[in-house]
C-alpha positions in Angstrom: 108.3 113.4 85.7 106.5 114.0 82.1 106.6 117.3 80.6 105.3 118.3 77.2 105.3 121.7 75.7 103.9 122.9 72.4 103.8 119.3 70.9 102.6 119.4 67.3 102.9 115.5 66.0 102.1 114.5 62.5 100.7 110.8 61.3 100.8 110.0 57.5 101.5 114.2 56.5 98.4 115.0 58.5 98.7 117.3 61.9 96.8 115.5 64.2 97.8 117.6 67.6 98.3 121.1 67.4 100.0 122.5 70.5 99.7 120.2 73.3 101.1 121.4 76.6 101.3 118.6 79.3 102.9 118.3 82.9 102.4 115.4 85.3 104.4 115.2 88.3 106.1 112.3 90.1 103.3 110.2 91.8 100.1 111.2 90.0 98.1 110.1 87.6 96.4 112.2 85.1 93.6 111.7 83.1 93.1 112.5 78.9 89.3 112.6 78.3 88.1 112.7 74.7 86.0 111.4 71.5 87.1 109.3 69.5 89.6 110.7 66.8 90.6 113.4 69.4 94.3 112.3 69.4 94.5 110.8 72.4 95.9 107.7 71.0 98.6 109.8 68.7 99.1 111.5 72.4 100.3 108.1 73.6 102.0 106.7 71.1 104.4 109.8 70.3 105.4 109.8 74.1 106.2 105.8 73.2 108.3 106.7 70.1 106.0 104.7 67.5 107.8 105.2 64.5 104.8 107.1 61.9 104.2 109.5 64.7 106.2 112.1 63.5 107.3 115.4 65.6 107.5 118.6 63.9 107.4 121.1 67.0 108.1 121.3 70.4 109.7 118.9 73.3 108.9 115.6 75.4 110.9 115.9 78.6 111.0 112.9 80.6 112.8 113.6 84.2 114.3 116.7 82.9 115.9 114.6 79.8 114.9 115.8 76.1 113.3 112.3 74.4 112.1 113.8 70.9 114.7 111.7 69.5 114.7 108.3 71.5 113.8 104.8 70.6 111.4 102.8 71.7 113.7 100.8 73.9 115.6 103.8 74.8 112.3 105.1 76.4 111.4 101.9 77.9 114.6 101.7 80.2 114.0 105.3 81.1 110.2 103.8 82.8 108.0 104.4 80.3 105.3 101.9 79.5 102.3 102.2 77.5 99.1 99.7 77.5 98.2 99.6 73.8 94.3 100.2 73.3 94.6 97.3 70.5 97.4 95.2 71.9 98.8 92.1 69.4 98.7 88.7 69.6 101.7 86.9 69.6 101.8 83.2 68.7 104.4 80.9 70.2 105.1 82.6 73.2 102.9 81.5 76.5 102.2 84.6 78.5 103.6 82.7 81.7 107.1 82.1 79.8 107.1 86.4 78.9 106.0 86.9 82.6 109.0 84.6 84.2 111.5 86.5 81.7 110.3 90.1 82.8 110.0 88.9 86.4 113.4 87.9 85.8 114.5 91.7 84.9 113.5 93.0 88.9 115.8 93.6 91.9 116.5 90.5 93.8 113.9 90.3 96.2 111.5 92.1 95.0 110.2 90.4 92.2 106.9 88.6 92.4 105.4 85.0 92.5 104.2 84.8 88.9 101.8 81.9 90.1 100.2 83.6 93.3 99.8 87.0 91.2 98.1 85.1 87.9 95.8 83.6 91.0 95.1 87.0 92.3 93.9 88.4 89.3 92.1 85.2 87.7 94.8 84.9 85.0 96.3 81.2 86.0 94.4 79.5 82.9 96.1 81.9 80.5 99.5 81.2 81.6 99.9 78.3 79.6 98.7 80.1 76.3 99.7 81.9 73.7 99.7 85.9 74.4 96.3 87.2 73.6 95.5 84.6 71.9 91.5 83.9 71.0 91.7 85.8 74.3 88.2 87.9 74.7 88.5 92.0 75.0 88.9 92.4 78.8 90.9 89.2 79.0 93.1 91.0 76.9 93.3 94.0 78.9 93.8 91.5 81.9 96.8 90.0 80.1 98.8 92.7 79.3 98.4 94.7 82.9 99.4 91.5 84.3 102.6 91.7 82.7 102.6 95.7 83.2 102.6 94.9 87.0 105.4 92.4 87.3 107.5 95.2 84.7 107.1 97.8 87.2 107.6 101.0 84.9 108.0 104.0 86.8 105.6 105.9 83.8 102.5 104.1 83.2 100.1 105.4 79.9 97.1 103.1 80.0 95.3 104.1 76.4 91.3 103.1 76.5 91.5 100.6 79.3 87.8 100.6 79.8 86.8 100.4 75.8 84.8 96.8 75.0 84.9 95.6 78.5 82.3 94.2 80.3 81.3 95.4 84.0 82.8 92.0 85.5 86.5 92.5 83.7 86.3 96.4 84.5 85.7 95.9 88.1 89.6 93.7 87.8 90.8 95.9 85.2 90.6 98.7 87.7 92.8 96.7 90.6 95.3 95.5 88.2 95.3 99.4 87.1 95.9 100.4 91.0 98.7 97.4 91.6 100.7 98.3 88.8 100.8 102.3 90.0 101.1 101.2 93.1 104.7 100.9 95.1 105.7 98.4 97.1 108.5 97.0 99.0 107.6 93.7 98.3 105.5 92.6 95.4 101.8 92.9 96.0 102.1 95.2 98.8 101.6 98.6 99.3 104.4 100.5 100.9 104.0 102.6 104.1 103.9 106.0 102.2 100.9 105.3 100.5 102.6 106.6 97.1 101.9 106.0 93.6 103.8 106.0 90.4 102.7 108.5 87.7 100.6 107.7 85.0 98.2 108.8 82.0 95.1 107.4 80.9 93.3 108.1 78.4 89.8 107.2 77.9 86.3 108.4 76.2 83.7 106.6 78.3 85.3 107.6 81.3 84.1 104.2 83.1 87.4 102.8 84.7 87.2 106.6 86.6 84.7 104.5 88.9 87.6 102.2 89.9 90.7 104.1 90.3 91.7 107.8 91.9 93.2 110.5 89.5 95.1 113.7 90.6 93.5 115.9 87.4 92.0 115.4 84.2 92.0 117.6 81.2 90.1 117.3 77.6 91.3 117.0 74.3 89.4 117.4 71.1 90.3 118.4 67.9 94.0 117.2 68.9 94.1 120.7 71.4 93.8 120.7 75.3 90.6 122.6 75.8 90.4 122.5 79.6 91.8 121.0 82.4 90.7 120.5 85.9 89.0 117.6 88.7 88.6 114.4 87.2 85.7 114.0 89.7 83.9 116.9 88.3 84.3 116.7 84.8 83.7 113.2 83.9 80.3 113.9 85.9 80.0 116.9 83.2 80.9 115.2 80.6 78.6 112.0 81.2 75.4 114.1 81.2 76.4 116.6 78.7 78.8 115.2 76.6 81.9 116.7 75.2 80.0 119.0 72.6 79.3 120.6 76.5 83.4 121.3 76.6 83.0 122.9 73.2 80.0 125.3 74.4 82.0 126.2 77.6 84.9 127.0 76.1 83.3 129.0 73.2 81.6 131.3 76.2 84.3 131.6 77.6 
């Protein structure tokens, strides 16, 4: 699915990673612990092809196809989607219009009920409002993995889902997070095979972890993988110790 090797990435003549080396398969999900300032964000948004985020060593392979060099929307029809940590609000345009126009986009037959999902996941009184809009932190976050699920990328990168959100939005945050890696036959339902689409997400509090399964996690600081290994184990770790703990290991090591 996503492979990355020796990725060195530059923002504003500055080298903020230094050698990342990255591979997450079809049907998992990975996870990018780290501080803030670690790079996680520059991780994200160089996979996205944010123009600033300037490449100046090594490859981005998405499904065996080089995408150094790609657009934004060249990426997105390939199935890569990204959740912004600070997404923008956009006047004029209701978030239920956007979602009918992407729901639009899907295979006959298996797009979704716009209304039942909004239902589902408490977002029916946004519908009619502008897109994040006076819209609180986790409503927010709410809005734009509502319209992440009905897109139905096949590469998800969820940047600092958990950051600013209070325990009642997290607790959704994290099923919205599991529908839209989810794959189904039919909107809203799981298939039979109990599969997943891939994703990263990155995060420095580690709290959606308490909602959602990940297949490995590793830890970035200092815009260098320092260690990879069970998401389980090392967001424990990292909760009591911190991430100056990471530094200590690695340094004994």
């Amino acid at each position: 699915m996503l492979e990355i090797y020796d990725l060195h990435v530059n923002v504003e003549g500055k080298e903020i990673l230094r050698g990342i080396n990255l591979m997450i398969p079809d049907h998992e999900t990975h996870v990018l612990f780290g501080p803030n300032g670690s790079g996680k964000s520059v991780l994200i948004s160089a996979i996205t092809g944010y123009p600033g985020y300037d490449i100046t060593k090594g490859e981005i392979l998405y499904n065996g196809e080089l995408i150094n060099e790609m657009e934004i929307d060249e990426r997105v029809r390939l199935g890569i989607s990204a959740l912004e940590q600070r997404p923008p609000t956009i006047k004029g345009v209701q978030l239920g219009n956007l979602a009918g126009m992407i729901n639009m986009l899907n295979d006959g037959g298996n797009n979704f009920n716009v209304t039942e999902l909004a239902v589902r996941f408490g977002m029916s009184k946004f519908l009619d409002r502008d897109i994040n809009y006076g819209f609180s932190g986790g409503e927010i976050k709410k809005s734009e993995l509502f319209l992440l699920i009905i897109a139905k990328p096949s590469f998800i990168m969820l940047d600092e889902p958990d950051s600013g959100v209070d325990p009642e939005h997290l607790r959704v945050i994290g099923e919205m997070i599991n529908e839209a890696l989810s794959i189904g036959t039919l909107a809203g339902r799981r298939d039979q095979t109990g599969m997943t689409r891939s994703g990263l997400i990155a995060t420095h509090s580690s709290a959606i972890l308490d909602y959602i399964d990940a297949d490995k996690a590793y830890v970035l600081l200092d815009g260098k993988i320092k260690c990879a290994g069970s998401p389980g184990i090392m967001m424990d770790q990292i909760r009591e110790k911190g991430y100056e703990y990471c530094v200590r290991c690695q340094q004994t090591q």
